[in-house]
DORO-155567 format. One record per residue: residue number from 0; residue in one letter; chain; x, y, z of N, C-alpha, C, O, CB in turn. Coordinates in pm, whole numbers, plus 50000, padded with zeros to 5 digits. Glycine has a CB too. Example, Ala and Ser with C-alpha at 12.3 -4.5 7.8 and 13.67 -1.06 7.14 Angstrom:
# residues 2
(nugu 0,'A','A',(51319,49431,50780),(51230,49550,50780),(51320,49670,50780),(51424,49668,50846),(51131,49553,50905))
(nugu 1,'S','A',(51285,49775,50708),(51367,49894,50714),(51290,50003,50787),(51341,50114,50804),(51408,49940,50572))
END
This chain:
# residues 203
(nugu 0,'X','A',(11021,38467,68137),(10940,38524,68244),(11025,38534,68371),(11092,38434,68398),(10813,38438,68269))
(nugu 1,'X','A',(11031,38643,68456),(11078,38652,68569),(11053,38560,68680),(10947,38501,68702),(11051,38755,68598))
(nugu 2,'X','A',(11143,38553,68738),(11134,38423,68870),(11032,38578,68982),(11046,38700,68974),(11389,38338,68971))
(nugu 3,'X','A',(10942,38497,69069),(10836,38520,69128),(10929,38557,69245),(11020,38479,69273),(10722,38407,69133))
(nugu 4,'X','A',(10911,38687,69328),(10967,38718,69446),(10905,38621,69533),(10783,38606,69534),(10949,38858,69487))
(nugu 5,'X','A',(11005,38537,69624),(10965,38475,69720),(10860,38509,69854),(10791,38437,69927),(11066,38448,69747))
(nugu 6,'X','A',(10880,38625,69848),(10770,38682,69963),(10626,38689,69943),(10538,38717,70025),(10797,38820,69997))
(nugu 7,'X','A',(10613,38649,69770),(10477,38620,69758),(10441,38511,69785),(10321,38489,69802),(10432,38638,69656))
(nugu 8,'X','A',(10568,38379,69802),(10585,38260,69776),(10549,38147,69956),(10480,38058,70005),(10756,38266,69699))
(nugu 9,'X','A',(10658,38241,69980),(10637,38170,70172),(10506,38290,70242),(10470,38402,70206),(10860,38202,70313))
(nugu 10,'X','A',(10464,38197,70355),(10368,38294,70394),(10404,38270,70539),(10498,38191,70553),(10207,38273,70345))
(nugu 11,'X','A',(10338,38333,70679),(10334,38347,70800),(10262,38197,70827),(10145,38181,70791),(10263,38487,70847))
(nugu 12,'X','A',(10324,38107,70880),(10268,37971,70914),(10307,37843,70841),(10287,37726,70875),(10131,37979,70901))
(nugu 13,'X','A',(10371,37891,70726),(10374,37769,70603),(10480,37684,70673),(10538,37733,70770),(10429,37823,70422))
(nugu 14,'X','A',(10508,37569,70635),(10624,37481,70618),(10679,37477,70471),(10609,37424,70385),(10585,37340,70662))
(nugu 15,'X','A',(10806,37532,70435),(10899,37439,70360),(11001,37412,70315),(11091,37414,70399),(10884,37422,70302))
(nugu 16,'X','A',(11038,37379,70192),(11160,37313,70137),(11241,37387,70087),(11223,37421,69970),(11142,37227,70049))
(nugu 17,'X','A',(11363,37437,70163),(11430,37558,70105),(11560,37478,70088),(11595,37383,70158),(11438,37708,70204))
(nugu 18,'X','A',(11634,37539,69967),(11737,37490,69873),(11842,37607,69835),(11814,37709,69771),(11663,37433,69739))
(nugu 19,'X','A',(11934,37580,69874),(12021,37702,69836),(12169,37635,69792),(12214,37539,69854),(12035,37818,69977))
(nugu 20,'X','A',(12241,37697,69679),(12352,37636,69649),(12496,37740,69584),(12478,37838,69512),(12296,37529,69548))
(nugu 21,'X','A',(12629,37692,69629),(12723,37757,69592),(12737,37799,69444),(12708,37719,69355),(12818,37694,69634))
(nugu 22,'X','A',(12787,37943,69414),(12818,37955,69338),(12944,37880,69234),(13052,37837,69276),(12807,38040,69374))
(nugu 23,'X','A',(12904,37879,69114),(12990,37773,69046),(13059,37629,69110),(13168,37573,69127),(13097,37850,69003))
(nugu 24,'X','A',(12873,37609,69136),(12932,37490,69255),(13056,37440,69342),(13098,37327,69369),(12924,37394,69207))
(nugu 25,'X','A',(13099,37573,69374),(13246,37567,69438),(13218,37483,69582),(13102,37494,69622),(13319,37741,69469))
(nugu 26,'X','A',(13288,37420,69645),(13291,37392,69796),(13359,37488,69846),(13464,37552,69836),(13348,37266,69843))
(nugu 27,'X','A',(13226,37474,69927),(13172,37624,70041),(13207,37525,70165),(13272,37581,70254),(12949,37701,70038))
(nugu 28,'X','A',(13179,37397,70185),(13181,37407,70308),(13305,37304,70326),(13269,37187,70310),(13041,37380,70375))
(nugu 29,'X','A',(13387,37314,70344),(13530,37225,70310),(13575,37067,70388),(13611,36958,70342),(13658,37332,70357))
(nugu 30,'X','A',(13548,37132,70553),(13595,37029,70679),(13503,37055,70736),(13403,37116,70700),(13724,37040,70766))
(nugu 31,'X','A',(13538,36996,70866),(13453,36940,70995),(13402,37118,71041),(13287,37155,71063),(13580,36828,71148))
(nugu 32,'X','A',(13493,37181,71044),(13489,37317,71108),(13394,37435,71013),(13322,37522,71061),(13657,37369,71124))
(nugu 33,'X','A',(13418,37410,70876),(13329,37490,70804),(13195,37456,70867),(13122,37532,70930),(13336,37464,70649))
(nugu 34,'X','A',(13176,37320,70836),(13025,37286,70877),(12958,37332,70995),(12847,37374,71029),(13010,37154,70889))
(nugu 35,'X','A',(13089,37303,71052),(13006,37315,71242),(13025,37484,71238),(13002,37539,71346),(13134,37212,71434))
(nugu 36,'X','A',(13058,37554,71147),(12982,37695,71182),(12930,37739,71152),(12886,37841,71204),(13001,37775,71195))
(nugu 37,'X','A',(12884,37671,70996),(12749,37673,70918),(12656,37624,71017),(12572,37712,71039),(12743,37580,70780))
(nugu 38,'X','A',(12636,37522,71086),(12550,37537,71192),(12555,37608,71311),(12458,37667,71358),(12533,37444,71226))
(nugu 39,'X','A',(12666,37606,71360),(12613,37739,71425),(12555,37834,71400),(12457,37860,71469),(12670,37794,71461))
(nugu 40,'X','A',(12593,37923,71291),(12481,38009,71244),(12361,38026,71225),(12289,38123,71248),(12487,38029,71178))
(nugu 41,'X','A',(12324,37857,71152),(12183,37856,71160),(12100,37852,71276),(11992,37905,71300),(12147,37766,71097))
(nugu 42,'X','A',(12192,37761,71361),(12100,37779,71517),(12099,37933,71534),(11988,37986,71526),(12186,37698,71678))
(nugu 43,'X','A',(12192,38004,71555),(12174,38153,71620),(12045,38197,71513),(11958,38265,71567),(12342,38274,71608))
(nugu 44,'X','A',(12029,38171,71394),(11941,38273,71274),(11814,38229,71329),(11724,38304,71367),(11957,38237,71078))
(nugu 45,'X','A',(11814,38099,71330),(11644,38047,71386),(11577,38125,71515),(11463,38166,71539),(11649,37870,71446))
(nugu 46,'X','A',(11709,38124,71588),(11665,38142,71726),(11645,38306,71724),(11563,38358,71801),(11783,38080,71845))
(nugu 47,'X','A',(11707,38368,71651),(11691,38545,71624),(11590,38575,71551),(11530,38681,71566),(11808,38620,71546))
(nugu 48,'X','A',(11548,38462,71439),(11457,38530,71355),(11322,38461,71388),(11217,38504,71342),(11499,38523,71200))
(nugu 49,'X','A',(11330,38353,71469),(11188,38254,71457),(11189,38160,71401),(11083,38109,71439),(11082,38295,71402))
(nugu 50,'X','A',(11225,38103,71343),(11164,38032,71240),(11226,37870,71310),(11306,37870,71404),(11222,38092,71060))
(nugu 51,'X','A',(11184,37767,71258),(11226,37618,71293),(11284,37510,71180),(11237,37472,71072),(11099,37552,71350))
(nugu 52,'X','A',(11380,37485,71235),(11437,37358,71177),(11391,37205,71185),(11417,37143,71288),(11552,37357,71223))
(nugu 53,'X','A',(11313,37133,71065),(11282,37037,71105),(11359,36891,71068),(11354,36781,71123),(11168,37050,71077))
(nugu 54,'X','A',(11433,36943,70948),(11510,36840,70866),(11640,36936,70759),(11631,37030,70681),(11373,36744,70756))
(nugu 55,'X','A',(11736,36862,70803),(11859,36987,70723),(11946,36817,70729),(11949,36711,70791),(11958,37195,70859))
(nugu 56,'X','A',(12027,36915,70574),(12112,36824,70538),(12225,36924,70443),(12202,36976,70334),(12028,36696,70459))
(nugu 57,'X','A',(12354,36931,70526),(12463,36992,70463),(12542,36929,70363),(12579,36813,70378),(12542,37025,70549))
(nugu 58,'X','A',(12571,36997,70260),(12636,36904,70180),(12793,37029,70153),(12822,37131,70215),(12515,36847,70015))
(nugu 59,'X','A',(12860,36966,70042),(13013,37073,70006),(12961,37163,69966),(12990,37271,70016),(13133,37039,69894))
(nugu 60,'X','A',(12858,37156,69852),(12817,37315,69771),(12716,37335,69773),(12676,37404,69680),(12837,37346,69636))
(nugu 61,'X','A',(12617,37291,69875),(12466,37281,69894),(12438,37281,69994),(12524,37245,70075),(12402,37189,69852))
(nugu 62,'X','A',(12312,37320,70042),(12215,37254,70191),(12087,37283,70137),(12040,37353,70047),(12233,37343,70372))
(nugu 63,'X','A',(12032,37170,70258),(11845,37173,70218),(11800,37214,70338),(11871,37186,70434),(11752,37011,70176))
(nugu 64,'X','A',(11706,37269,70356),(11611,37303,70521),(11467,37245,70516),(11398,37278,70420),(11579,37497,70557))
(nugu 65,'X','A',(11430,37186,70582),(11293,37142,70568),(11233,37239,70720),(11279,37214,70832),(11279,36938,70571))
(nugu 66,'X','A',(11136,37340,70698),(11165,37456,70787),(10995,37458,70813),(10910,37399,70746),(11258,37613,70709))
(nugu 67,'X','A',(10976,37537,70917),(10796,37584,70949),(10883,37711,70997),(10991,37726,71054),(10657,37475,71098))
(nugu 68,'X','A',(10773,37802,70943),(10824,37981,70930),(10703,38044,70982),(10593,38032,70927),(10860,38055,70751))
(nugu 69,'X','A',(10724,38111,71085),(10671,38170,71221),(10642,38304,71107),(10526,38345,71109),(10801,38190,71391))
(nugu 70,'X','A',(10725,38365,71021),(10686,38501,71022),(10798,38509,70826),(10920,38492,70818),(10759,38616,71218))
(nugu 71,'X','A',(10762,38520,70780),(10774,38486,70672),(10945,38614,70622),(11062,38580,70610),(10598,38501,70596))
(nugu 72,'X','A',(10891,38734,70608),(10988,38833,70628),(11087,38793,70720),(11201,38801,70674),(10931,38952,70670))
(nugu 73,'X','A',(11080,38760,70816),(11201,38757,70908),(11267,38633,70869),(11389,38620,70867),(11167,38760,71070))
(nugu 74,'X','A',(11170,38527,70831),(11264,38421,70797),(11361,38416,70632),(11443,38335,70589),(11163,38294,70810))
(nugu 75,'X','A',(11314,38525,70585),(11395,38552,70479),(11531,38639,70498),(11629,38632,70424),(11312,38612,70390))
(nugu 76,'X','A',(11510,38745,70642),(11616,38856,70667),(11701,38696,70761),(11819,38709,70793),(11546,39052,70785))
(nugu 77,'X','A',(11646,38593,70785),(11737,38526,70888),(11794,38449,70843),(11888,38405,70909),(11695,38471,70989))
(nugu 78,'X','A',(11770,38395,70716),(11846,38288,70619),(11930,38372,70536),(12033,38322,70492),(11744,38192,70518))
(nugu 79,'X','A',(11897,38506,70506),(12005,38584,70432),(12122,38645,70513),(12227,38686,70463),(11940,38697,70361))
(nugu 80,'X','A',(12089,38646,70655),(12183,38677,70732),(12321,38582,70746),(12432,38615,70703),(12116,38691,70847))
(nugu 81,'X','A',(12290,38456,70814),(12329,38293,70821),(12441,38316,70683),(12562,38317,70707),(12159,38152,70786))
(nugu 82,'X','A',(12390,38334,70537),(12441,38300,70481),(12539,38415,70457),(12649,38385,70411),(12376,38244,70408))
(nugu 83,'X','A',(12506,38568,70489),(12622,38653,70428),(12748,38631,70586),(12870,38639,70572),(12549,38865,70385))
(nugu 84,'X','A',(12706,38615,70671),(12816,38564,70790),(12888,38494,70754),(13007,38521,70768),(12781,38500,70900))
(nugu 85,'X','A',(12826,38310,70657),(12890,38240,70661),(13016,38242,70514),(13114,38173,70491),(12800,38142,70691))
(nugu 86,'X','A',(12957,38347,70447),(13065,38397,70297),(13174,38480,70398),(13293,38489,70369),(12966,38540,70136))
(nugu 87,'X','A',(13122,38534,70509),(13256,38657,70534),(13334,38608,70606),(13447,38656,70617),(13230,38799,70603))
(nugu 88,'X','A',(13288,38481,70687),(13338,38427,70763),(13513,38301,70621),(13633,38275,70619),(13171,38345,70863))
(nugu 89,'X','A',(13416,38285,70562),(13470,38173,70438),(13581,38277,70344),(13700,38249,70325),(13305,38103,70312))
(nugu 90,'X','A',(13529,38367,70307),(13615,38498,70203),(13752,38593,70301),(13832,38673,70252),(13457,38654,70149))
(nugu 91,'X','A',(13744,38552,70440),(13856,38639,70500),(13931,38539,70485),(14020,38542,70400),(13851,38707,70645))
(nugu 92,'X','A',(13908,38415,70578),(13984,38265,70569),(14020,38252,70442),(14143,38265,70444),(13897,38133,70607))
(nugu 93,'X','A',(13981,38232,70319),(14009,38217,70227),(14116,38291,70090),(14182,38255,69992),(13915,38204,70227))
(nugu 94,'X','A',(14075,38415,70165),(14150,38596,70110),(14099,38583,69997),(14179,38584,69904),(14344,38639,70091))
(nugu 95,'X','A',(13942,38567,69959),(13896,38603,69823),(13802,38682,69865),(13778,38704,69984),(13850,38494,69724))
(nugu 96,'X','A',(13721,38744,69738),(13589,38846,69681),(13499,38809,69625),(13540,38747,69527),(13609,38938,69596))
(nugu 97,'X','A',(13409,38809,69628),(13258,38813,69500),(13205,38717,69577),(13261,38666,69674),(13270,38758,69300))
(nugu 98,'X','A',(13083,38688,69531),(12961,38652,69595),(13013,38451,69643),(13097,38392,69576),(12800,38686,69452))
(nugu 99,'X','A',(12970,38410,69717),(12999,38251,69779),(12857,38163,69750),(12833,38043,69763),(13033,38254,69977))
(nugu 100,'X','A',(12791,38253,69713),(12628,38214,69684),(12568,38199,69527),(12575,38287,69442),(12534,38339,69752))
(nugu 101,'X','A',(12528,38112,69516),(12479,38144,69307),(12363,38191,69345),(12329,38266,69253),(12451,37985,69160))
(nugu 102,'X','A',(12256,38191,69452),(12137,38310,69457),(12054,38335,69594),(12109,38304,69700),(12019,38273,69346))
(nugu 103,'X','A',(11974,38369,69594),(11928,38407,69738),(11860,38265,69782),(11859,38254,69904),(11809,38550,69742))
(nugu 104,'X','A',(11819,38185,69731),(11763,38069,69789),(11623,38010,69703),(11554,38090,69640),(11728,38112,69943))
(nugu 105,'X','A',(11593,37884,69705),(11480,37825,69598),(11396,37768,69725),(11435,37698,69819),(11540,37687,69460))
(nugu 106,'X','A',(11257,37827,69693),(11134,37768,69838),(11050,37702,69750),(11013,37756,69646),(11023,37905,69950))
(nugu 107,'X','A',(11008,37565,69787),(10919,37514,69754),(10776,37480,69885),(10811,37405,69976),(10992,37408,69688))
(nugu 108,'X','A',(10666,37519,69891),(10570,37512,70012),(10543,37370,69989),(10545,37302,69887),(10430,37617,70015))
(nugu 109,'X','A',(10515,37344,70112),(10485,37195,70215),(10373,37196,70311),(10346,37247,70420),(10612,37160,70319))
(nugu 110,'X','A',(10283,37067,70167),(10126,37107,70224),(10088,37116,70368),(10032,37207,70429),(10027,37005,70178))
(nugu 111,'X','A',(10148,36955,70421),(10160,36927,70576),(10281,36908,70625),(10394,36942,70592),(10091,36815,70620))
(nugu 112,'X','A',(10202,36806,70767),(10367,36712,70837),(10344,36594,70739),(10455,36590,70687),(10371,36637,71055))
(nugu 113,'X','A',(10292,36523,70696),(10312,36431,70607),(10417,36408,70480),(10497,36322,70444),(10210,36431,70571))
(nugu 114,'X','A',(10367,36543,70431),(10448,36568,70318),(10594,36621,70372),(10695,36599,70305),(10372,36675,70220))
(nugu 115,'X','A',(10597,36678,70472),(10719,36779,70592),(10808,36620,70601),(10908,36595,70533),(10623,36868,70820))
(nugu 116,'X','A',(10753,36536,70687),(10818,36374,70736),(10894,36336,70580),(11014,36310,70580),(10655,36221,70790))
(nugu 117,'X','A',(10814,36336,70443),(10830,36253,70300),(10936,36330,70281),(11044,36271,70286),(10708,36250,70171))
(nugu 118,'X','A',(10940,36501,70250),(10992,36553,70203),(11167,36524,70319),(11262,36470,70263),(10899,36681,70178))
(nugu 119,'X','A',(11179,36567,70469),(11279,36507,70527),(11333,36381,70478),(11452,36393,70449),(11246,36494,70641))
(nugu 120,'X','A',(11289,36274,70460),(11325,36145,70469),(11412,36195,70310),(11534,36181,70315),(11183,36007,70484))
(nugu 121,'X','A',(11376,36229,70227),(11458,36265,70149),(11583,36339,70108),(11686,36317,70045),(11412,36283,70116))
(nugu 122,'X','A',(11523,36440,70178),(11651,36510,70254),(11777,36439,70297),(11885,36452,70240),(11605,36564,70380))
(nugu 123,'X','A',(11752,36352,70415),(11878,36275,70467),(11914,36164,70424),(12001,36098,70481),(11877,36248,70585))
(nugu 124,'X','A',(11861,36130,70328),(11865,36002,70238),(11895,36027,70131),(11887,35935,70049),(11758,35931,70222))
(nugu 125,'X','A',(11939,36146,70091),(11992,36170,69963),(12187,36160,69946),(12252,36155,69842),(11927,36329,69929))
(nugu 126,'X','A',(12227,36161,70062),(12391,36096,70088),(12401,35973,70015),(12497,35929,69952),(12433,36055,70256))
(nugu 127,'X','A',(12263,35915,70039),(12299,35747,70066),(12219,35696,69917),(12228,35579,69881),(12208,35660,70250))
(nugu 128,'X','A',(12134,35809,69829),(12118,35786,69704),(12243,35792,69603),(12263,35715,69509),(12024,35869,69671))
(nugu 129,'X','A',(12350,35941,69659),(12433,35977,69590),(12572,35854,69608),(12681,35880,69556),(12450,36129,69628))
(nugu 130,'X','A',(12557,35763,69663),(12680,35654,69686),(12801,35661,69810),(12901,35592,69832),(12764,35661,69550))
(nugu 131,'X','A',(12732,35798,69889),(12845,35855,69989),(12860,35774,70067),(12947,35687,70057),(12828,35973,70062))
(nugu 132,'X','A',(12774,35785,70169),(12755,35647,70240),(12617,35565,70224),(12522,35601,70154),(12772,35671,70391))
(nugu 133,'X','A',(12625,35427,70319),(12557,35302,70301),(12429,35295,70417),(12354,35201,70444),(12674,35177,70319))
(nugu 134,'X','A',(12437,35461,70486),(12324,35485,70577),(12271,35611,70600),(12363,35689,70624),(12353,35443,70692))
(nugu 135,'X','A',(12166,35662,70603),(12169,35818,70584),(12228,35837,70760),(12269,35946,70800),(11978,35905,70532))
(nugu 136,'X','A',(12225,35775,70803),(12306,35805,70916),(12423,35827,70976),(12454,35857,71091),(12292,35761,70957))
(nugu 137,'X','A',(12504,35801,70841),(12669,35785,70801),(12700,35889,70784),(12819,35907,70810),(12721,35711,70684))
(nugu 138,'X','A',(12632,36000,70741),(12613,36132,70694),(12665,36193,70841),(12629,36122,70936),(12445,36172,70633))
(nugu 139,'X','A',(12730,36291,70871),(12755,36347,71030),(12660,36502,71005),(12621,36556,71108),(12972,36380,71080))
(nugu 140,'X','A',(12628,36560,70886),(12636,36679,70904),(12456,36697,70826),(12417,36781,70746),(12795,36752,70832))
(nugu 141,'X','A',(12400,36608,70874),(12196,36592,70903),(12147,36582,71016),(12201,36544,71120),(12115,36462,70852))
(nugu 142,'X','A',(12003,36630,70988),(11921,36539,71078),(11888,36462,71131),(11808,36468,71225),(11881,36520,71081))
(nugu 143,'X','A',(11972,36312,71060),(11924,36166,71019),(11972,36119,71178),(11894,36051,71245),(12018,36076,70856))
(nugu 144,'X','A',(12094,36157,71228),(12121,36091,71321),(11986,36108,71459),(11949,36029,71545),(12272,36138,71350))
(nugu 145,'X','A',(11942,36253,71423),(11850,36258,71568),(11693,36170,71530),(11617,36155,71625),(11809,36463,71618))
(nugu 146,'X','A',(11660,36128,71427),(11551,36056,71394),(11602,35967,71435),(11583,35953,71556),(11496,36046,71276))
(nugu 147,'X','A',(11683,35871,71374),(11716,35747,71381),(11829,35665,71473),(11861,35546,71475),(11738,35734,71268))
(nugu 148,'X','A',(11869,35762,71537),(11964,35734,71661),(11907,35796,71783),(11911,35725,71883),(12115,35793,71640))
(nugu 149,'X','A',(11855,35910,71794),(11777,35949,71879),(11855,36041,71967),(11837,36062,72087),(11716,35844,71940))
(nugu 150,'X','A',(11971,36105,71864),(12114,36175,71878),(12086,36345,71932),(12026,36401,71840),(12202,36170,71703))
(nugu 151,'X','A',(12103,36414,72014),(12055,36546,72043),(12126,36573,71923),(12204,36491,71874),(12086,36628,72186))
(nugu 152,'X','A',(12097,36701,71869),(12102,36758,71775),(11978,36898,71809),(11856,36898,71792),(12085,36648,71659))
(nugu 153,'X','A',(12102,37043,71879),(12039,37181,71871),(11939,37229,71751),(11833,37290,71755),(12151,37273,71870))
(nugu 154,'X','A',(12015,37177,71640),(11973,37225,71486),(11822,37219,71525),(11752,37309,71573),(12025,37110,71334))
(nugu 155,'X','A',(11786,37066,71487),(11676,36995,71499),(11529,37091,71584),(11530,37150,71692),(11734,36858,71583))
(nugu 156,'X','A',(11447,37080,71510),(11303,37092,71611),(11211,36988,71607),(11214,36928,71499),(11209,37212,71577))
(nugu 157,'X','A',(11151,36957,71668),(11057,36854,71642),(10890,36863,71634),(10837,36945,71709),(11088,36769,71736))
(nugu 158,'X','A',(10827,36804,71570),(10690,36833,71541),(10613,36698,71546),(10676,36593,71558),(10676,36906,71400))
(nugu 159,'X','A',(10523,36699,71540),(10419,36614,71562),(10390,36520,71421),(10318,36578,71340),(10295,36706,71608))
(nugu 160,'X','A',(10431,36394,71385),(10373,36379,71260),(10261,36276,71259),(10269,36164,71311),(10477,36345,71164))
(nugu 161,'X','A',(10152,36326,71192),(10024,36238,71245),(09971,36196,71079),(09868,36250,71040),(09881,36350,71361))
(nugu 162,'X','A',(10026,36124,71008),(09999,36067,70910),(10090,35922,70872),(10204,35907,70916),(10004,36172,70823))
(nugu 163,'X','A',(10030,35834,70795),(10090,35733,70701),(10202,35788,70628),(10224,35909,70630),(09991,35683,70603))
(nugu 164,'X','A',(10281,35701,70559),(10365,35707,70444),(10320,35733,70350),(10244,35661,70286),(10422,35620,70416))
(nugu 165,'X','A',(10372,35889,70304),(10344,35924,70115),(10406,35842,70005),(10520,35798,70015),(10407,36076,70067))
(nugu 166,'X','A',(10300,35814,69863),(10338,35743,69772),(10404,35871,69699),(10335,35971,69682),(10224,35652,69704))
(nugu 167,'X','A',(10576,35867,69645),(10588,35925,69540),(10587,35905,69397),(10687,35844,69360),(10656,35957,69559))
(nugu 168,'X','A',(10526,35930,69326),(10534,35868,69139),(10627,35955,69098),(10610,36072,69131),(10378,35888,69017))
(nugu 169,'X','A',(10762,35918,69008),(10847,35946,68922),(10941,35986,69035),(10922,35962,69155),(10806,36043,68806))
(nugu 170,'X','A',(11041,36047,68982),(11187,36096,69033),(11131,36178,69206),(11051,36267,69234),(11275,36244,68882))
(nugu 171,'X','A',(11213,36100,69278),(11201,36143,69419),(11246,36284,69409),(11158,36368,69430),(11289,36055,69524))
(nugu 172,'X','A',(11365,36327,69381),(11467,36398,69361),(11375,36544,69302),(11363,36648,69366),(11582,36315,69258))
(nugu 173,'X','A',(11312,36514,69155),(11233,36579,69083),(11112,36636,69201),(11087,36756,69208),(11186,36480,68959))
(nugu 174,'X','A',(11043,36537,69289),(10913,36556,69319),(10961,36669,69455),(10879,36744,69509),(10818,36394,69355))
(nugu 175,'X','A',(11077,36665,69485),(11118,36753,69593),(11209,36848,69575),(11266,36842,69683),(11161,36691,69688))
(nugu 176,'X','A',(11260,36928,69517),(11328,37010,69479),(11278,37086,69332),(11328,37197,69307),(11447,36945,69483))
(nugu 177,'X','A',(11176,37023,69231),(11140,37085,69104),(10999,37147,69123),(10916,37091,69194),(11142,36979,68985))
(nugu 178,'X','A',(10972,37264,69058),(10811,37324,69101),(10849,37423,69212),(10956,37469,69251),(10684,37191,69172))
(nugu 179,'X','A',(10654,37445,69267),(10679,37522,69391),(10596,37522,69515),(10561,37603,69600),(10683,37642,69358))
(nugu 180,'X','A',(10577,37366,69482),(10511,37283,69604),(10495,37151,69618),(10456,37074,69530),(10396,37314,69622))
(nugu 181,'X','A',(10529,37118,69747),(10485,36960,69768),(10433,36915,69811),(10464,36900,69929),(10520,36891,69793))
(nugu 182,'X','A',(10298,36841,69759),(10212,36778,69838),(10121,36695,69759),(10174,36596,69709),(10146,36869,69917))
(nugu 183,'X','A',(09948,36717,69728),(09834,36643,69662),(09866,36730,69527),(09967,36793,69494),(09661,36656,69743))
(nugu 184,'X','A',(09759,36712,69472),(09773,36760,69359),(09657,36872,69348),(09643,36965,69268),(09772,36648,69260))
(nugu 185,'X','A',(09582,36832,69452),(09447,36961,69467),(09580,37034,69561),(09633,37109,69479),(09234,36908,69584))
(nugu 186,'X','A',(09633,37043,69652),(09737,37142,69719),(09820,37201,69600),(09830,37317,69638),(09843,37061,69833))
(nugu 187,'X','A',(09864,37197,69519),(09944,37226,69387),(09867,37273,69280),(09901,37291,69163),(10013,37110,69335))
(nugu 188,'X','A',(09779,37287,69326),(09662,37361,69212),(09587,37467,69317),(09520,37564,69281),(09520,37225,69129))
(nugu 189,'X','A',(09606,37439,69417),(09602,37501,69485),(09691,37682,69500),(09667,37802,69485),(09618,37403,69553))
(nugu 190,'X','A',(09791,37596,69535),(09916,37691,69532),(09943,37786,69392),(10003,37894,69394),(10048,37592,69552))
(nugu 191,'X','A',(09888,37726,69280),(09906,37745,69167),(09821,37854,69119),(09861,37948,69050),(09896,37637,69107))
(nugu 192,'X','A',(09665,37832,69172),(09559,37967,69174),(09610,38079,69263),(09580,38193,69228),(09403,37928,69236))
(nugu 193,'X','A',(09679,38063,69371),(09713,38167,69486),(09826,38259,69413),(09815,38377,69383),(09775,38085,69640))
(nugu 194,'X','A',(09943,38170,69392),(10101,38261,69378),(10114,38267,69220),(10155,38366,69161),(10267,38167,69457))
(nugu 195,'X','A',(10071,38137,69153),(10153,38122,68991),(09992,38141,68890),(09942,38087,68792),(10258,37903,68958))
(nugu 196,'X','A',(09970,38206,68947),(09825,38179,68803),(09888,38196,68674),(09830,38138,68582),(09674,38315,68796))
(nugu 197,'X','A',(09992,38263,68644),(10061,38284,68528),(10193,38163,68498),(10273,38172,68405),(10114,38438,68544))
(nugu 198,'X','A',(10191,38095,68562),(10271,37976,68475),(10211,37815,68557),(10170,37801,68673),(10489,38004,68497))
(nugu 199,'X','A',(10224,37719,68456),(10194,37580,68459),(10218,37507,68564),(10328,37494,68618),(10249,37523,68372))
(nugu 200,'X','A',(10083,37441,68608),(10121,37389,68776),(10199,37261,68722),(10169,37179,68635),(09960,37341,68906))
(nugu 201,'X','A',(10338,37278,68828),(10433,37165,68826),(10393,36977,68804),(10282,36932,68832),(10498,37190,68967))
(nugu 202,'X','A',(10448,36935,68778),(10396,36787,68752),(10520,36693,68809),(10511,36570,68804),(10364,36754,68571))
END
């Protein structure tokens, strides 16, 4: 079965979990300088297209966005922008061809700020699952430092979070990146009558 165009997927107002990764998991983003113009970009894309950054975490052949999207279209022309800059920018430096991307990007929707806060905390805490470092704060190229140090950080937007701590059951990893939503399970059956009536709500 065909993967579902995303524009049926994000809507005008939603929050969420966008995932995008290098082709043949190559490192895309090498040093200090790749990164810091991978963010730059994203600041300029947000700020051109709308949309907000609430939780990001760069990795060599990956990044995550934990995002609230003002306008759904634009935030798709503004993340596709970000990223063909940051291949042309990478493919001249580099003197290669063909795509720097394995696809246009994976969205999963984010019921609230609750789930927005659960789903972040994972985000920048996934350095410190993978053995990199011993703090998600060790990490230079997240969010983690402006939560937990209280570090300016342009990237960053901030929002209001007015809930408790979410319980996750099974694989953290799984519950945030697999499917095509995160939240209750009436929100995911939810989501599931709206966009996927034709395939199995995620578990």
């Amino acid at each position: 079965m065909g993967r579902r165009n995303r524009g049926n997927i994000l809507f005008d107002g939603c929050w969420a979990h966008v995932i995008s990764r290098a082709a043949d998991k190559r490192y895309i983003l090498k040093d200090y300088e790749d990164f810091e113009k991978f963010k730059a970009l994203l600041r300029q894309s947000k700020k051109q297209f709308s949309y907000r950054i609430h939780h990001y975490r760069l990795m060599h052949t990956h990044f995550h966005l934990a995002v609230s999207v003002e306008n759904a279209p634009q935030f798709s022309e503004g993340l596709k922008w970000a990223k063909w800059s940051y291949a042309r920018y990478f493919n001249l430096r580099e003197q290669r061809f063909g795509p720097l991307w394995r696809d246009r990007f994976k969205s999963l929707l984010i019921e609230d700020t609750n789930y927005l806060m659960a789903c972040g905390r994972y985000i920048e805490g996934n350095p410190v699952e993978a053995g990199m470092v011993n703090r998600s704060e060790d990490w230079p190229h997240s969010s983690s430092r402006y939560y937990t140090l209280n570090q300016a950080d342009e990237l960053v937007d901030p929002y209001i979070f007015d809930g408790g701590p979410i319980k996750i059951t099974g694989s953290a990893e799984e519950y945030f990146t697999r499917g095509h939503a995160i939240g209750s399970e009436l929100f995911k059956i939810h989501c599931q009558e709206i966009f996927f009536k034709d395939m199995p709500v995620p578990r």
